[in-house]
Each structure stands twice: as structure tokens, then as C-alpha cells.
N, C-alpha and C positions, 0 to 999 in steps of 0.2 A: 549548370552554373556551379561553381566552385562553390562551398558555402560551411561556415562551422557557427555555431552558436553552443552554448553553455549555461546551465540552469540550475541551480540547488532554492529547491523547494524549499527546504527546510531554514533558508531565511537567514542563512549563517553568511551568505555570501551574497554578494548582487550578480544576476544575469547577465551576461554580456556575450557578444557578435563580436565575430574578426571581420574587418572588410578592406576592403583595398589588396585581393591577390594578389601575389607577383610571380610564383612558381608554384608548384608539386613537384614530391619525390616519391617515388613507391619502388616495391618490390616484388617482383615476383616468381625471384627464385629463393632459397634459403639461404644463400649463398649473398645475396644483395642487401640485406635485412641488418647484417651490423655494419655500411655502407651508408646507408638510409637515416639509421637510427643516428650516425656522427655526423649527417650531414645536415639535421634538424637541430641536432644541440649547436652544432658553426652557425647554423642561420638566427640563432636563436641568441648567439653570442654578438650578430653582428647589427643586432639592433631592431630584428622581427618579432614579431610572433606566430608560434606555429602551432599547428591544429590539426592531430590525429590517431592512423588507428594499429593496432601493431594484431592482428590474428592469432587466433589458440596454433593454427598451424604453421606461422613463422618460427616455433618455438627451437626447429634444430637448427636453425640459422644464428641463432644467440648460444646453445647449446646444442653440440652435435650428439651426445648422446640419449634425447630425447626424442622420442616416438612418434608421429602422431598420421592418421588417415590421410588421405589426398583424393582430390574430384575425380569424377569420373568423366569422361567426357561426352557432353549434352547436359550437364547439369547446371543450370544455370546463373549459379554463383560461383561458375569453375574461371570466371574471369574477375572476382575479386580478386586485390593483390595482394601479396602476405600481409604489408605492413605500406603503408599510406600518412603524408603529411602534406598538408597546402601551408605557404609560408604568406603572410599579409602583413601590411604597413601598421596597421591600427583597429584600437579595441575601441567597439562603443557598447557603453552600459544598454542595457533592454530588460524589457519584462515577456514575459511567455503569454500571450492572449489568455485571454478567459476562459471555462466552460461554459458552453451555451446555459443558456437561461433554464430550456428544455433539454432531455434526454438527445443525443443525437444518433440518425440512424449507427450501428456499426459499421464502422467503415472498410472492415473485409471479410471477404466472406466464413464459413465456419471453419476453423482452426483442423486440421488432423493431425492427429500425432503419427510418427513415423513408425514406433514400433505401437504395441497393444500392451494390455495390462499383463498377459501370461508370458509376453517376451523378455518384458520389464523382470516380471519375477524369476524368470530364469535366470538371465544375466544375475539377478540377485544370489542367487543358489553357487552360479560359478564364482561370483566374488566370495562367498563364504568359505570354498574350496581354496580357493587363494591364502584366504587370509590362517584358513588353518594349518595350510601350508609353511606358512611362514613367508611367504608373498611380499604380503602387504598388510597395512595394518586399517589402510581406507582406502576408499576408492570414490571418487565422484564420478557417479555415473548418471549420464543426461539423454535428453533425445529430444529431435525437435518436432515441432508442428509448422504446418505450412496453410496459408490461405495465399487467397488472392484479393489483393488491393489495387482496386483503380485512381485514378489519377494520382497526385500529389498527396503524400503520404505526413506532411505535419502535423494534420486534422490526427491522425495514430498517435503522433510523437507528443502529441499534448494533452490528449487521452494518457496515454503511458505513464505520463509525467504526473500529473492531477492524482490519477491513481495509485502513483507508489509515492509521491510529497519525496522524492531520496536527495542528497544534497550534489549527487553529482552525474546529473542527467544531460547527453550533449546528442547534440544532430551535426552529422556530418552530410553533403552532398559531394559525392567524389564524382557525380558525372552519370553514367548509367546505375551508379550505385549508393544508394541512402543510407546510412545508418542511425538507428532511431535506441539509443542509449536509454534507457531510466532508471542507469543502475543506482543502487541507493548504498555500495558495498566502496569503497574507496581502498587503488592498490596499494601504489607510491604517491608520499607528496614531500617536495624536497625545498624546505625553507635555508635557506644560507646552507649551511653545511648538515643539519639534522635532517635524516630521511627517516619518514614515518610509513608502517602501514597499517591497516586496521581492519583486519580478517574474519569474516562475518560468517560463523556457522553455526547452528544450530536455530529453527523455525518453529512457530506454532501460530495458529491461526487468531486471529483478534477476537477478543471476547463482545457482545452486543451492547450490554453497556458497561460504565466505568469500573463496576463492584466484581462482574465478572470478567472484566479487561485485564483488572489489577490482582484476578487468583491465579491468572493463566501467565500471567508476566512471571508469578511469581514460582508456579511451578517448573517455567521454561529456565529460570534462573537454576534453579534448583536441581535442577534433571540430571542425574549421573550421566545418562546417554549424552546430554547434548552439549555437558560439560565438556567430557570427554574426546569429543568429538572436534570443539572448540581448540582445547588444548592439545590435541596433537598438530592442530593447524599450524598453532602458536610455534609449539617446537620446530616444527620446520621452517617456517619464520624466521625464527630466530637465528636455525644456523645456517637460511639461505644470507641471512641479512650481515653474519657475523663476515663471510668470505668480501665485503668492499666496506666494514666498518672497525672505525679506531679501534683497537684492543682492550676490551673490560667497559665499552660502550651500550653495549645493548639493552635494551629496557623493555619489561614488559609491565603494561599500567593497565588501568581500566580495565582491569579486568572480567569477566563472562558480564560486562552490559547488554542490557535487553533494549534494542532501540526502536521504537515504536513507527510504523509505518501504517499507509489505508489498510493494507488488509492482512498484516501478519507482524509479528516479533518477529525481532533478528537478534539471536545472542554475538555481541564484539566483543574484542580484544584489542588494546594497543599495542604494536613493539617497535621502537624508535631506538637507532643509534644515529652517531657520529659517524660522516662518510671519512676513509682515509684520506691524505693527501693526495689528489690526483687522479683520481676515482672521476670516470666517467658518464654520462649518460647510458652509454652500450656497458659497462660496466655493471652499474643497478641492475639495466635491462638483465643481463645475464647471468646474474647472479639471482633475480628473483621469479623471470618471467617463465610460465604462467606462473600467477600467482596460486601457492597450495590449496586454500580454498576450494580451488575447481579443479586440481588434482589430486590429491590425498596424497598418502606417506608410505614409505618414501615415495620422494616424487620421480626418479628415472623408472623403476621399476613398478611403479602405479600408471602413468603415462603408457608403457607396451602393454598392460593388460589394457587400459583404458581402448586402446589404437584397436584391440583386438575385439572387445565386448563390445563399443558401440557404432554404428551401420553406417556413419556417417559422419565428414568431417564438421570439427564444430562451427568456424567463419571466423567472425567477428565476435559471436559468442562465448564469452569465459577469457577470451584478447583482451585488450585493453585501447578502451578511448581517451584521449586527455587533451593536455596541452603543454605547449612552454614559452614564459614569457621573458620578452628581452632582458639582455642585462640593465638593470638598476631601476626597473620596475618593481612599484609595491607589491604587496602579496607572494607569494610561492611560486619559485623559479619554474616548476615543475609539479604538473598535479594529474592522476591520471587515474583512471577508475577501472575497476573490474569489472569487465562491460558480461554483466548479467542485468536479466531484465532488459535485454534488449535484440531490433527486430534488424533486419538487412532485407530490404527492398529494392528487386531488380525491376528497373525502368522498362527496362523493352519485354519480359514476361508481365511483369503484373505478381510477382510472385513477390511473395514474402515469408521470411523465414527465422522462427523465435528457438532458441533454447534453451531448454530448463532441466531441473533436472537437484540431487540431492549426496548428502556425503553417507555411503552406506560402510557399515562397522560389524565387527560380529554380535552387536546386538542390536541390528536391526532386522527389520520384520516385513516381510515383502508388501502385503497391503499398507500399511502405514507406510512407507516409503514412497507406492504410488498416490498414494491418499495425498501424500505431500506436495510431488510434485503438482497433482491438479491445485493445489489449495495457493503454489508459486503462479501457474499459469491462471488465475485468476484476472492478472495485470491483463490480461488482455481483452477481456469482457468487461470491466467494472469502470463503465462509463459512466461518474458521478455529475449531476448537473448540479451548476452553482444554488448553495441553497444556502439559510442564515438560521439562526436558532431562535425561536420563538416561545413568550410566555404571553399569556392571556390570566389579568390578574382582574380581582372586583374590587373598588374601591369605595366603601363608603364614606361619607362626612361625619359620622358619630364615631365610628371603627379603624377607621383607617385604611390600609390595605391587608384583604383576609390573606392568612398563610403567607404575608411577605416571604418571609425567612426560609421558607418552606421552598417556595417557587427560583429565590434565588439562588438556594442548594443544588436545586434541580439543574436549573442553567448552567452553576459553577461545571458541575459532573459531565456535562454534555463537552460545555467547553472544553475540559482538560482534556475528554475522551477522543475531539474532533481535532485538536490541538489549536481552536480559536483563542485569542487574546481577549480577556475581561477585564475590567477594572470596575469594581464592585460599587464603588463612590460615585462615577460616573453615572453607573443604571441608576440608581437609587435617587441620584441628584433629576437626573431624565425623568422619573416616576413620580417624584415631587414637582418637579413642575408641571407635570400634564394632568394631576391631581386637580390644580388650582383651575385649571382653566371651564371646568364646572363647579361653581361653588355651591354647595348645597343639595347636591343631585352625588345617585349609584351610579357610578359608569362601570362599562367595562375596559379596561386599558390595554393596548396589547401591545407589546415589545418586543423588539427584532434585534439582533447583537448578528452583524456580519465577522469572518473571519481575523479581522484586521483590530475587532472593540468597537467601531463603530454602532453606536446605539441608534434605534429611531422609534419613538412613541405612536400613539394615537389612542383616541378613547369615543368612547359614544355613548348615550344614556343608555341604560340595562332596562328593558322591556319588563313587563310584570310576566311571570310565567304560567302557564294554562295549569289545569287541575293537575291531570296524568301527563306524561308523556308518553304521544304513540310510537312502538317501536317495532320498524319492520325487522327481517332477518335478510340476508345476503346471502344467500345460502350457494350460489352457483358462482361465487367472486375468492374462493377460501387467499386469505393471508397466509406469507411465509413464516413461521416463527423466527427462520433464520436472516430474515430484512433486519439490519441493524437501525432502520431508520423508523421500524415500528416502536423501540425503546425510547428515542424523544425529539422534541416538540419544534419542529423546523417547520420552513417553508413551503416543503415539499408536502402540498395537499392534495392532490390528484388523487388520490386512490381513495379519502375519503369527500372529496367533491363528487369522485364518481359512484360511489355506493351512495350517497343523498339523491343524487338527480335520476338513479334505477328506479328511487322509490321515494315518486313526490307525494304520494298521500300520508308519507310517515313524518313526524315530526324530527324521527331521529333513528339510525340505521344499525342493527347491532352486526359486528362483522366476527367471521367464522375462520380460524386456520384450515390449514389443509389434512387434520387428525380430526377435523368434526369437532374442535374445541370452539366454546363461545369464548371470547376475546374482550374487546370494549365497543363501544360506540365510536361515531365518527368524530364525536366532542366533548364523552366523559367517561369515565371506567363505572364498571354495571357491578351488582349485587344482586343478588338472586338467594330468596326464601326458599331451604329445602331443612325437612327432617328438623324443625323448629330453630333453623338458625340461618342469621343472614350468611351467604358463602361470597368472595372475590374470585377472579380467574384469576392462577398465580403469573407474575410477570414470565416466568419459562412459554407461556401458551402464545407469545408474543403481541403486546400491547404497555401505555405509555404510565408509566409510575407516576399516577395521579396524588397530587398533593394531599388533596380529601381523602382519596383511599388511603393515602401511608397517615395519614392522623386519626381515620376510624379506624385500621390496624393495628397502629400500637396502643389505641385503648381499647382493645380485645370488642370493639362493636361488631365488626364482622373478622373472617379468617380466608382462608384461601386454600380452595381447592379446584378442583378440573372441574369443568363444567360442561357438558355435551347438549348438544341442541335439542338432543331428547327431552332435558331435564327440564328444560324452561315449561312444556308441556306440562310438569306435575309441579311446575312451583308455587307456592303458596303465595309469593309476591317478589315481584321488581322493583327494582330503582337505580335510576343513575345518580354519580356522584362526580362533582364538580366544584371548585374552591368558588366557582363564578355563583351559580345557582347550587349551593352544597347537597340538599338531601332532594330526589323527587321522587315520586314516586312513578311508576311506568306500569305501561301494556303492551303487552302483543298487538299489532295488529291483528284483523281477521284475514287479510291473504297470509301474514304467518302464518297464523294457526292451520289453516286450511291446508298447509304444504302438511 
């Protein structure tokens, strides 16, 4: 069944479905591609809207002097078409379903990449030969992975999507053939006569929490490499964009922005002119497509080495998906994205096929290049299940609420890091009123803020607490430091429901990384007496920046260092710490110790 939808995550735009087909046009020689491409922009003139995909390898069909691989035949993406458009009656607004509640299985099996790590680095070595050549001056160089996906592949497209949050993520259904877009990079978008594009190069991986989010942002800013790397984009840009724009139009803005995505920066650039009089959709096309981003510079003579270095043609990948809407419709005539981060699923194998891949320069460096790409193909495993951010504050009747201020820092940091909406007067007005509804009594209040600001309370009286706390170890359960969700305070309790319920005789569970580091408890960050001083485990050993702990640290009561599960054996004394119950004192169990 015919089918296109459209999605930006990022909240700048509403979702919407094309429905009511009336035809397709595609292509599948080079030769039919600037055919195709005039005969989407007439349908689009005569009061349709259309919806589609144009291939990295339609590319010498808009331009003959560019290069690029061809299928082989058995290959079973050897019957996508270059370039593909369904024309439909009418748009309706939609939202993208939800993530489930819980984690859901992966929905295809394990990913392989096509070439290996040492193949990768070779082609590295010949691009460097290139460029000292005089060549080239970059090269994108990619490769793909493949799994296999059974049945209906949206359950991926909405994973994809959730995953990268990009603003212009589309699904196409051509028939035997899916495409499952989450690009977050946008090529062309064409408002009245201003064509914009905004060329996304240079990456680094998201920091765990906000403190470290915000030095990595700012070294990625900062980076000569990946300045660099950005701005030769840009120049090609510019003078692909100057050959169909007004003369002394061209604009380059916003410039090296870092735009934050689930699991990595992306260094942009804007450059926007003014289209000439007359200038056509196969015009743009041809003057920009593929976009340099996924080719490097120059781009004919980057494209034959590209044809040459990599094993396989790209599809769908580093092409572009878009749309175009009737005359005299709101919004942008024309919007169309650089379809990376994104998968092409053949109906009748079961196959599926991603590519990824990075802009390599002569100062790049073969591990970190593939270090990169794996850190892109991420998008494909990082199945988040819907969760909300959560505080757990004590309120008393004399006091007030302890570490208010404290705990709504904490939230703020989470928020901006997660990109939820707050509004600080809202919690605080929710917090006072669920205050009241015990008059004269300790509760514990706990507080949920969903993606959207959406606040919801609850409180319950605060139990008197036992002398000690007994505290088992975890010791066959080790945490990732690198779980970003170990740094704060959500929904998502599983992992410490499950170390409680290992060990019902403990009061309270101390959990262990995968270096043998001690960490926190499953409900409060731990201290530990060595060498006549209380010691914290520092946040690097990954665990949750406890309110109590950051106000007994900046009054020098304790410090932070690594702590090993050896140490707890010679320590002089425990205790957990918590803004709910602040100071306690703690033990080992004896099946601890015993281990």
C-alpha cells in the first residue's frame, strides 16, 4: 500500500500523512530522473501533494559527470528505483505513536557491517593518499550494515525516530519497498522564492549528564577539525547553491551550531539564497544533489573516488526524502532532507539496510573515525522506553521542604539535558499543594514532570527509621558507568527494583560498576570511613548526584574518591545519604561480608 508520513520530533513542526493516492512516478534509469523530478513539481503545481525519494545513485541523471556504484544483480535492493514520488489529494495532521511503556524486544536481528574495522582503515590510508595528492580535500566515506527484519517495519521507524528526536524524519511505503528516514540533517527547503540548506558536519557523542553535556558541546564547537570540516561543506554549498541563485544572494548564517540530538552533537551551518527567475525544481535538484555533506570536495572528483573506495552502492542512503506541497498551501513549497539515519526495508527478503558512515580529512585518524561511525550507528540499538523525570522530596511542617532548591536544580539539569519542557512555578505551586493535604505530619512527596511539563504529585507519611541500615552488595549485577540514565532520577526503576528484590533480607542494596567500583544504593548515595575521613564515590563511577551528597560536599564533610568493594571490608564506617532521611548510619550484611 502506497503510504508517506512525516515527522519532526523536534516539535518545530506538526506531523502529518498524505492520504488519498492518485498515482506514482519513479525512475529507473538515470536518464528518467530529471523526467520524474518535472513531473512531481507539475503535480505539485496542479493542486497535489507529493511524497518522495530521489537515491545517492540517481545522481548522474541530474548531473552526468558524477560517478557513482550500480547493484549487482541478486542483490536485493537492485529493484529500488533511482528516484520515486506518490502524488495524493490531501494532508492530515498525526502524531507518531508512543514508546512502549517497557523496553521492546529489538525488532531486527543483529546489524553487520559490510566491510570490518581494518578495511575501514585502509580506505582511510587511500583517502589520505588522495588528498595529498591533490585529489580531494574530503571524502565521506560510509558502509552499510544489514539485519533482518520480520514483518512490518514501523515498530524500527518509531524506534529510529524516538531515538534521534531529528526534525525531519519521513516513512515512505513504495510497495515492496520501505523507507524508514530519521534523518535529523535537512537538504533543501524552499519557502516562496528563498532556498535554504543546512549541512550538518562534524559529531561527538552526548555527554551523561548536563555539566558534561555542556563541555563536550563546547569543545565540538570549538574543534579546528570539525570546524574545518564543516566549512569546506559550507563552501561547496555555497557555490553549488550560487549556479540557480540571484547574484550577491547567497548567505551563510548560523553558523558551526552544535544541535543536540539522543545520542550525539551535530555541528550546522546555514546558507540560504534567493532562487533566479525561472529556476526549477530539477534545477535545485541539479545544482545541489547529493548534498556535499555525504560527499566531500570537490564534489565530481570526491564522488569517483567515493564509487571506487566503497563496496557498495549507497540506495536511499545520503538521497534524499521529502516532499512538495500544492500551490498556495501554508508552509514550504518544498522540504526535503538528507536521508541519513535512515533504513530501506525489502518486503519480500526480510532484509534491511542502514548506512552510515563519516567526513574523513587529512587530519583524521582511522580509530576515531570508526569509533564514530559506531557511535552514528547507535540509532539503531537505542531503544528508549517512555520514562518521566522524577524527585522524591521530605517535607516537613516546621522546615518546610529540605533542599527544595536543591532538588529543583537537579530536575531543571535533567530537563534541559532530556529536552523536557519545565515550568518551575507550576512544580512548586503542585508541591505546595500536596504539602497541605497532611497537615501537621513528615511525608515523603514524590514528583513526576513528563516530557511535555506535565507535573503529577503524590506523598505518604515518612516512617521512623531503624537504627542501622542493613546493606547488601550486588556484586554479580555490575552497572554501566556509561548508562546515561544512571546520572538522574526517572521512572525507569528496574534495575534498582531488581537488585532490592535479589536481596530481601537487606534493607537496602549497594550496587557495583563494571571496574569493581562501589557506586550508590538503590535510594541514596553511600559514604564510606577510610584512613579517618568520610570518602563519596565520585559521579565518573556512575551513580545519581544526590542533593545531600552535593550539600555535604561543598561543606568539605566528606570528598570523593573511587571506592572498591575491597574497601568497604576495612572501613571504619558507612552511611547512606538522602535529603528524605539525610544522615544514616549503615552495615554490611553478613552474606556481604561472607562473599
Amino acid at each position: 500500500m502506497i503510504e508517506a508520513r512525516f515527522d519532526d520530533l523536534s516539535g518545530a513542526e506538526p506531523s502529518f500523512r498524505l492520504v488519498e493516492p492518485v498515482g506514482v512516478l519513479e525512475a529507473r534509469r538515470p536518464a528518467e530522473v530529471p523526467t520524474v523530478v518535472d513531473a512531481a513539481e507539475a503535480a505539485a503545481a496542479r493542486g497535489l501533494w507529493v511524497a518522495g525519494m530521489v537515491t545517492y545513485e540517481a545522481a548522474p541523471g541530474l548531473d552526468p559527470a558524477l560517478r557513482v556504484r550500480t547493484r549487482t544483480e541478486g542483490d536485493p535492493f537492485a529493484e529500488l528505483p533511482l528516484a520515486w514520488f506518490a502524488l495524493f489529494e490531501a494532508r492530515q495532521e498525526t502524531t507518531l505513536p508512543a514508546p512502549p511503556e517497557e523496553p521492546s524486544p529489538p525488532p531486527a536481528s543483529a546489524w553487520t557491517p559490510s566491510i570490518g574495522r581494518e578495511a575501514y582503515d585502509a580506505a582511510i590510508e587511500r583517502i589520505h593518499d588522495h588528498i595529498a595528492a591533490g585529489d580531494t580535500y574530503q571524502v565521506n566515506l560510509t558502509l552499510r550494515l544489514r539485519a533482518s527484519v520480520a514483518g512490518d517495519p514501523k515498530g524500527l521507524y518509531r524506534d529510529l525516530c524516538y531515538a534521534q528526536r531529528g526534525a525531519y524524519s519521513a516513512y515512505l511505503d513504495l510497495g515492496r519497498y520501505r523507507v524508514l528516514s530519521a534523518s535529523p540533517e535537512l537538504f533543501f527547503r524552499i519557502d516562496g522564492s528563498t532556498v535554504a540548506t543546512k549541512p550538518m558536519k562534524g559529531t561527538a557523542p552526548r555527554g551523561r549528564w548536563l555539566a558534561e553535556d555542556e563541555e563536550i558541546r563546547a569543545r565540538l564547537r570549538g574543534s579546528i577539525k570539525e570546524r574545518a570540516e564543516n566549512a569546506m561543506i559550507v563552501d561547496l554549498l555555497r557555490n553549488d547553491l550560487a549556479r540557480v541563485a540571484r547574484v550577491g544572494s547567497v548567505r551563510w548564517s548560523d553558523v558551526f551550531e552544535a544541535e543536540r540530538f539522543e545520542t550525539v552533537w551535530q555541528l550546522t551551518s546555514t546558507v540560504s539564497a534567493e532562487l533566479r527567475q525561472g529556476r526549477s525544481l530539477r534545477d535545485v535538484f541539479g545544482a545541489l544533489f547529493p548534498s556535499g555533506s555525504v560527499t566531500g570536495t570537490p564534489k565530481v572528483r570526491t564522488m569517483q573516488l567515493i564509487a571506487d573506495l566503497e563496496d557498495s552502492p549507497r540506495g536511499a542512503y545520503c538521497g534524499t526524502v521529502g516532499y512538495l506541497a500544492p500551490t498556495g498551501a501554508t508552509g514550504p513549497r518544498a522540504r526535503f532532507n538528507v536521508a541519513i539515519r535512515t533504513v530501506v526495508h525489502d518486503a519480500v527478503t526480510g532484509i534491511a539496510e542502514y548506512g552510515v558512515g563519516g567526513g574523513i580529512t587529512w587530519d583524521s585518524r582511522a580509530n576515531a573515525e570508526y569509533d564514530e561511525v559506531v557511535t552514528k550507528a547507535r540509532v539503531l540499538t537505542h531503544r528508549r522506553p517512555a520514562f518521566r523525570l522524577l524527585e522524591t522530596l521530605r517535607f516537613d511542617p516546621e522546615d518546610g521542604y529540605r533542599r527544595l532548591d536543591e532538588h529543583l536544580a537537579r530536575l531543571r539539569a535533567s530537563a534541559a539535558y532530556f529536552g523536557f519542557a519545565e515550568d518551575e512555578g507550576a512544580i512548586r505551586a503542585a508541591l505546595d499543594r500536596e504539602a497541605g493535604r497532611f497537615p501537621g505530619r513528615v511525608v515523603r512527596v514524590r514528583l513526576v514532570l513528563d516530557r511535555r511539563g506535565h507535573v503529577e504529585t503524590g506523598a505518604a507519611p515518612l516512617s521512623s527509621p531503624g537504627e542501622r541500615v542493613r546493606l547488601a552488595l550486588d556484586r554479580d549485577h555490575p552497572v554501566d558507568p556509561s548508562d546515561v540514565f544512571l546520572f538522574h532520577k526517572t521512572t525507569l526503576r528496574e534495575r534498582y527494583e531488581d537488585a532490592t528484590a535479589r536481596h530481601p533480607d537487606a534493607d537496602d542494596v549497594i550496587l557495583i560498576n563494571d571496574r569493581g567500583e562501589v557506586t550508590e544504593t538503590t535510594i541514596a548515595n553511600l559514604a564510606v570511613r577510610l584512613d579517618d575521613r568520610w570518602w563519596t564515590p565520585p559521579l565518573e563511577a556512575g551513580l545519581l548526584p544526590g542533593c545531600e551528597r552535593a550539600a555535604l560536599l561543598d561543606a568539605g564533610s566528606i570528598a570523593e574518591r573511587s571506592i572498591r568493594v575491597e574497601d568497604l571490608e576495612i572501613a571504619d564506617g558507612l552511611a547512606v545519604l538522602s535529603s528524605v532521611r539525610p544522615w544514616r548510619d549503615a552495615v554490611l550484611t553478613d552474606a556481604a561480608l561472607r562473599r
